[in-house]
DOZA-196001 format. One record per residue (C-alpha): residue number from 0; x, y, z; residue in one letter; chain. Coordinates in pm, 1 decimal. Example, Ala and Ser with C-alpha at 12.3 -4.5 7.8 and 13.67 -1.06 7.14 Angstrom:
// residues 2
+------+----------+----------+----------+------+-------+
| resi |        x |        y |        z | resn | chain |
+------+----------+----------+----------+------+-------+
|    0 |   1230.0 |   -450.0 |    780.0 |    A |     A |
|    1 |   1367.0 |   -106.0 |    714.0 |    S |     A |
+------+----------+----------+----------+------+-------+
// end
This chain:
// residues 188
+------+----------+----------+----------+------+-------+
| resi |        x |        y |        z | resn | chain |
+------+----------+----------+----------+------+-------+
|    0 |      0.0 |      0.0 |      0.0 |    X |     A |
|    1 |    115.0 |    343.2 |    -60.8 |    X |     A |
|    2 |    151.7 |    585.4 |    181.1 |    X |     A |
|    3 |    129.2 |    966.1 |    137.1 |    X |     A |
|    4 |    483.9 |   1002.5 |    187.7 |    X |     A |
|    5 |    544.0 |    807.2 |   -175.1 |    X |     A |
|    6 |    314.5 |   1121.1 |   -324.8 |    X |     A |
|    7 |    487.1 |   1371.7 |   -219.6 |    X |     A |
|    8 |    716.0 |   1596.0 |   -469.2 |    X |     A |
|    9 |   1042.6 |   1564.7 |   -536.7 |    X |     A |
|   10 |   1226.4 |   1878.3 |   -318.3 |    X |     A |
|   11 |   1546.1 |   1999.5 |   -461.8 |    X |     A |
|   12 |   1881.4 |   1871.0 |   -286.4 |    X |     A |
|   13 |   2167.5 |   2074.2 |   -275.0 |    X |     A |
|   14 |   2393.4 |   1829.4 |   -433.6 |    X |     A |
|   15 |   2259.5 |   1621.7 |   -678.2 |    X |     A |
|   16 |   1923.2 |   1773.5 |   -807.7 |    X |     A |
|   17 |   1862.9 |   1797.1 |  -1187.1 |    X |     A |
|   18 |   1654.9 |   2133.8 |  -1209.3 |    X |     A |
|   19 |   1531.4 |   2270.8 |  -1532.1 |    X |     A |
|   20 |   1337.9 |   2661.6 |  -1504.8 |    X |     A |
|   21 |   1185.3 |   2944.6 |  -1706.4 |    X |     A |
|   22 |   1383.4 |   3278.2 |  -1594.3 |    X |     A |
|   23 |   1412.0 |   3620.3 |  -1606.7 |    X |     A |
|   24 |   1739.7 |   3811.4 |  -1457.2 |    X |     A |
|   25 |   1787.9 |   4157.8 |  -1405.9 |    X |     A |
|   26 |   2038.4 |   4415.4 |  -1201.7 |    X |     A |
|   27 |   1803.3 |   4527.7 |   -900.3 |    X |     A |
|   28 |   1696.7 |   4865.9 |  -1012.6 |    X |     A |
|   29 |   1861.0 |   4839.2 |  -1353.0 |    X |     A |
|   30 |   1794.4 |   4662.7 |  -1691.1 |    X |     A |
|   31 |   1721.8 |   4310.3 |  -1785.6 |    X |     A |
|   32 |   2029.5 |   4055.3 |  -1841.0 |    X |     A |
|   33 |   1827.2 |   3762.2 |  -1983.3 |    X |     A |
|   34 |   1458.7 |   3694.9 |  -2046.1 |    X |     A |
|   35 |   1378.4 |   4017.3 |  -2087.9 |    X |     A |
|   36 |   1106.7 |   3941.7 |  -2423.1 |    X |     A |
|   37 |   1064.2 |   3588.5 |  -2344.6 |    X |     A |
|   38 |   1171.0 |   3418.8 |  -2059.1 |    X |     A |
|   39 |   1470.5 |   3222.5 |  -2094.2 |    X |     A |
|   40 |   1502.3 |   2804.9 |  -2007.1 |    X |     A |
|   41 |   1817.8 |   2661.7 |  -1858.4 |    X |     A |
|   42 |   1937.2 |   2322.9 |  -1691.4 |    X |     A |
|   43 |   2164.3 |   2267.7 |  -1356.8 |    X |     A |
|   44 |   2249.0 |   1964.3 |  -1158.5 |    X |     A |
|   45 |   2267.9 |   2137.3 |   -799.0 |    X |     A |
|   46 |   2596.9 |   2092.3 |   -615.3 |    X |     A |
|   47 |   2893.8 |   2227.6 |   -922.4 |    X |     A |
|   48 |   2905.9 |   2546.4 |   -899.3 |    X |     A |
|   49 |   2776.6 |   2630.2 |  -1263.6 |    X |     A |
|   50 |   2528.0 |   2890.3 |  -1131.8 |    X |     A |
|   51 |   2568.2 |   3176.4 |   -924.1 |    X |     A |
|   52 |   2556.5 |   3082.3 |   -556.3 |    X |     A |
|   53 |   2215.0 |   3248.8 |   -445.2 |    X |     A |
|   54 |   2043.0 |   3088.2 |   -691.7 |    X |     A |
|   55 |   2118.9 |   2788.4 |   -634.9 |    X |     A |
|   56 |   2073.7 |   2803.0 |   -236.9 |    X |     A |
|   57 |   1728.3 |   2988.9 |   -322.8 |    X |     A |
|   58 |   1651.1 |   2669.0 |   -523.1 |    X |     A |
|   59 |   1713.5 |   2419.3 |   -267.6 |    X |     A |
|   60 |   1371.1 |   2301.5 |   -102.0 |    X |     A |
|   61 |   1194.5 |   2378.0 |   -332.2 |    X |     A |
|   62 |    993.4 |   2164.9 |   -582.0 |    X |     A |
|   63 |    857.4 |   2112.8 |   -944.9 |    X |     A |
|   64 |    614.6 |   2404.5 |  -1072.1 |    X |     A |
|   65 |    726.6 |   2652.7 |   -788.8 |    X |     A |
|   66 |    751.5 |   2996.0 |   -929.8 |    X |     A |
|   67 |    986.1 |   3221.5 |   -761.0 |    X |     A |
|   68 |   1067.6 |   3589.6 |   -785.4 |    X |     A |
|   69 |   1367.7 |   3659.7 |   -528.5 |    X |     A |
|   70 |   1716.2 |   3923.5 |   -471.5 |    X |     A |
|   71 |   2007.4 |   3766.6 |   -473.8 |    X |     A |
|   72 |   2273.4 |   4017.4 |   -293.6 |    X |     A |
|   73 |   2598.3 |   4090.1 |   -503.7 |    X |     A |
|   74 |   2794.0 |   3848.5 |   -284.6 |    X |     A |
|   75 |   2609.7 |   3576.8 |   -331.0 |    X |     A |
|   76 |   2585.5 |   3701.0 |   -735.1 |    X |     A |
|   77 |   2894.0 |   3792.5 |   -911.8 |    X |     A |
|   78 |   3101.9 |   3886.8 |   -578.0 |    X |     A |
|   79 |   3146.4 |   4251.4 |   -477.3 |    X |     A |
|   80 |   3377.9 |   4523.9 |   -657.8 |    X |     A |
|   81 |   3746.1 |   4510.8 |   -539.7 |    X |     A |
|   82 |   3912.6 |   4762.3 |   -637.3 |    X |     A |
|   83 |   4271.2 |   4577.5 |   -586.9 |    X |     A |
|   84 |   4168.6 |   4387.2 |   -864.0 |    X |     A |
|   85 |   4212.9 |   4648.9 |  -1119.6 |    X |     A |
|   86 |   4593.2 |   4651.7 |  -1290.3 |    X |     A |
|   87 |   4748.7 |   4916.3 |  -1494.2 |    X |     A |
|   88 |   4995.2 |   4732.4 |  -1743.3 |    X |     A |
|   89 |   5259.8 |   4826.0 |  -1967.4 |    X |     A |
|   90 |   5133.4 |   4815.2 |  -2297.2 |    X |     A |
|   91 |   5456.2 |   4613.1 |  -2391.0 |    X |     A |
|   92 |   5302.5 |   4338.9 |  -2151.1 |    X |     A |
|   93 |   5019.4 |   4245.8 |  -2409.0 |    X |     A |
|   94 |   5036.3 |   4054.4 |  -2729.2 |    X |     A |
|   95 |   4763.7 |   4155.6 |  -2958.4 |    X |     A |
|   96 |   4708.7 |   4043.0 |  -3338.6 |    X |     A |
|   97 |   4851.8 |   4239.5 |  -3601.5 |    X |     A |
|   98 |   4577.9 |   4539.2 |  -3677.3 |    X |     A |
|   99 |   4427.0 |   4533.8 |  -3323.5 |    X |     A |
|  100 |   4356.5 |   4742.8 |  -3124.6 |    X |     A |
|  101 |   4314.2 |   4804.2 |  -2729.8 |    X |     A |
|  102 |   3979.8 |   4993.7 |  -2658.4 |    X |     A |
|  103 |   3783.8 |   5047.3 |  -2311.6 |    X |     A |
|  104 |   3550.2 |   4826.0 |  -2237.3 |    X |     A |
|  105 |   3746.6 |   4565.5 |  -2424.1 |    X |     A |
|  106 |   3672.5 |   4207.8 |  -2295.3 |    X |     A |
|  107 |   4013.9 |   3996.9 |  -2319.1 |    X |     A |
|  108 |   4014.7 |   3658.6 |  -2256.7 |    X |     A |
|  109 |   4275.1 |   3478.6 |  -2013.2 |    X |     A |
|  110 |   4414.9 |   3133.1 |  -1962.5 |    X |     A |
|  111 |   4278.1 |   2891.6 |  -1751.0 |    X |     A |
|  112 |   4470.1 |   2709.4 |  -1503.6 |    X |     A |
|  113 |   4219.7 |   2636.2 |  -1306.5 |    X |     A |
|  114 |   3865.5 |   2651.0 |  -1200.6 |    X |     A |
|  115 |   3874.5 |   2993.1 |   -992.9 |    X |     A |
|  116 |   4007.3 |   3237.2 |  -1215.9 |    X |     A |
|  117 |   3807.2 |   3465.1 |  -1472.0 |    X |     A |
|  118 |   3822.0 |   3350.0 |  -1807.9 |    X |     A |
|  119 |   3848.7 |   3721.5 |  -1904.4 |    X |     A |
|  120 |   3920.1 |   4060.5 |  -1840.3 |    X |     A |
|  121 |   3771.1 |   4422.0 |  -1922.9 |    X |     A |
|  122 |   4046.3 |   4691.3 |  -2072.4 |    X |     A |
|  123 |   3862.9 |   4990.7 |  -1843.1 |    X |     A |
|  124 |   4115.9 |   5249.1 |  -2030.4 |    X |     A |
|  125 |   4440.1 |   5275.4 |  -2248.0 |    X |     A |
|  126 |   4710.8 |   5532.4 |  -2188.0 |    X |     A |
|  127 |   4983.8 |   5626.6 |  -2302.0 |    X |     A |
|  128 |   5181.3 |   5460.4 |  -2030.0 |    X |     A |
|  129 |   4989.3 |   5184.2 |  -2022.5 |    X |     A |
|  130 |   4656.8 |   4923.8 |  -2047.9 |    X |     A |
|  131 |   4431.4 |   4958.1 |  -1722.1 |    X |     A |
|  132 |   4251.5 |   4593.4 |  -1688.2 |    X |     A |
|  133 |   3976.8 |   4513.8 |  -1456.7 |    X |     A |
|  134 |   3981.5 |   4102.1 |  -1327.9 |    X |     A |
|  135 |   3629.0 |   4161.3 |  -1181.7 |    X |     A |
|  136 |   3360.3 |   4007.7 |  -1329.2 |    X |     A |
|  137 |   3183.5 |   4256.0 |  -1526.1 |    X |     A |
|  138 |   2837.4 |   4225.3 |  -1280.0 |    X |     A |
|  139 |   3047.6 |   4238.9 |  -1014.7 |    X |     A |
|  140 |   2889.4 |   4421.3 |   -711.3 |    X |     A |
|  141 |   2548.8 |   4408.5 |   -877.8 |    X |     A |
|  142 |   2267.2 |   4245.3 |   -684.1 |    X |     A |
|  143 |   2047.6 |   4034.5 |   -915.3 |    X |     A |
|  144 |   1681.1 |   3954.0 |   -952.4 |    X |     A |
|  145 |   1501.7 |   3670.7 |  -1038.7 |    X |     A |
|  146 |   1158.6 |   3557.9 |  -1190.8 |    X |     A |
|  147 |   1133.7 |   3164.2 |  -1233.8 |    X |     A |
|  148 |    932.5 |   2886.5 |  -1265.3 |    X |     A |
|  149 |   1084.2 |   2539.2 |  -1199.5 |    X |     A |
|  150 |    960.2 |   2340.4 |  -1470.4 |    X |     A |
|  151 |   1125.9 |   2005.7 |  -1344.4 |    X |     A |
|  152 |   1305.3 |   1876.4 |  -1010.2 |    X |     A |
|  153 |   1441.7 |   1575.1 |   -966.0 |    X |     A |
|  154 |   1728.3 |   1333.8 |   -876.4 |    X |     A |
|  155 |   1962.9 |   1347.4 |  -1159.5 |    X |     A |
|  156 |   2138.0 |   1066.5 |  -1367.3 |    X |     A |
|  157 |   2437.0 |   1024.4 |  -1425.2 |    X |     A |
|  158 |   2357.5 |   1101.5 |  -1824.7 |    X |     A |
|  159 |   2270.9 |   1446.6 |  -1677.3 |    X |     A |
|  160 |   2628.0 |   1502.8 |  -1567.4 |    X |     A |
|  161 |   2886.0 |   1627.7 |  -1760.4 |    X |     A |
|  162 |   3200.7 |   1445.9 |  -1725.1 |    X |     A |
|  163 |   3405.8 |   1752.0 |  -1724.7 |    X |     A |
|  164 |   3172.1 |   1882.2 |  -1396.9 |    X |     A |
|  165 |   3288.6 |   1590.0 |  -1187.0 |    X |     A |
|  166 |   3561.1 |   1650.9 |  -1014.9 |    X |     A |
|  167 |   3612.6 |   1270.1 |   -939.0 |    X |     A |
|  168 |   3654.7 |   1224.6 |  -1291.2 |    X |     A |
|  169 |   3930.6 |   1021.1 |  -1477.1 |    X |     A |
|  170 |   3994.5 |   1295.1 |  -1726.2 |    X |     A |
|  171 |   4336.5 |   1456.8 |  -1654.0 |    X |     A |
|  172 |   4203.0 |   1755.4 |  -1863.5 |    X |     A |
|  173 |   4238.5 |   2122.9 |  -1659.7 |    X |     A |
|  174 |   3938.9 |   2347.0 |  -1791.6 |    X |     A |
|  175 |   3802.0 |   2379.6 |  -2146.8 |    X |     A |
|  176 |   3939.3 |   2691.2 |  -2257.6 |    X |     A |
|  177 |   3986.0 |   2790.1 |  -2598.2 |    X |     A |
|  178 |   4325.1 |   2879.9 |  -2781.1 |    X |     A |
|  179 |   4341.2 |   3269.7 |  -2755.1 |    X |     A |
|  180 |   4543.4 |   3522.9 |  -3004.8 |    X |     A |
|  181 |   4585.3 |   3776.0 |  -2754.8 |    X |     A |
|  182 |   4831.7 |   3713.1 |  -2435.8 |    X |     A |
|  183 |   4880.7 |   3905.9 |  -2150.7 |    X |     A |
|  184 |   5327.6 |   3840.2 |  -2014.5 |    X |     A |
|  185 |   5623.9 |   3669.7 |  -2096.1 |    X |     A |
|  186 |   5617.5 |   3566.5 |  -2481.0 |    X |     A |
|  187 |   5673.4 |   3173.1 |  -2454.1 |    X |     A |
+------+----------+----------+----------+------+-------+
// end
């Protein structure tokens, strides 16, 4: 016989979940980021990192059809603004393609050499005596706000997770970063 506990819905884990939702995302008090026209549909499995922190804490708990509309504060976004993470750079230092060049606002991508670091940088102005680059992420110190519906919950499988997420994997590879034209150091 069943009991009522075998009815109940599935409530989101924070490791191990396979969540699919509808979303909108905007900077508190500022414009849309995604969904803005039509709401935008993405996957997660909960517990590796591949969505900001507060939204994947606000998801935990929760359960299939749930719609949501929520803050999530800049630290638990993108991380707040550090100011000792902005670099001025001799221009000498940087390695860019014949014809190109430096302009503010610039995104520049990095190497990878692990997990942690940015996979780019912003040029935030070019002098004369140098390249000023910001390593914050560009919504860095921006709280966020969400919309969503949860439009599935569930236990995942393990055909829902990426061998490249799992960090017990038997893949020696570091992090799937592209070949870039434009280094920043020591030509090699």
């Amino acid at each position: 016989m069943n009991s009522l506990s075998d009815f109940e819905p599935y409530k989101i884990q924070d490791s191990g979940s396979y969540v699919k939702i509808r979303y909108r995302v905007r900077i508190v008090g500022g414009p849309s980021l995604k969904g803005a026209l039509e709401l935008e549909t993405m996957d997660l499995v909960t517990g590796y990192g591949h969505v900001i922190p507060g939204l994947e804490k606000r998801l935990v708990g929760e359960t299939n059809g749930r719609k949501l509309t929520f803050d999530v504060p800049a630290e638990d976004a993108f991380g707040v603004r550090d100011e000792k993470m902005v670099f001025l750079k001799k221009i000498e230092e940087f390695h860019f393609p014949p014809g190109m060049k430096p302009f503010p606002g610039m995104e520049i991508p990095v190497l990878c050499n692990d997990d942690e670091g940015p996979g780019s940088v912003t040029i935030k102005d070019v002098r004369e005596d140098g390249i000023v680059i910001d390593f914050n992420h560009a919504l860095a110190g921006f709280p966020l706000g969400y919309e969503l519906e949860i439009i599935e919950a569930r236990p995942s499988r393990q055909s829902d997770v990426c061998a490249e997420w799992d960090k017990k994997a038997d893949d020696d590879s570091q992090c799937s970063c592209l070949p870039h034209e434009i280094v920043l150091g020591e030509d090699s």
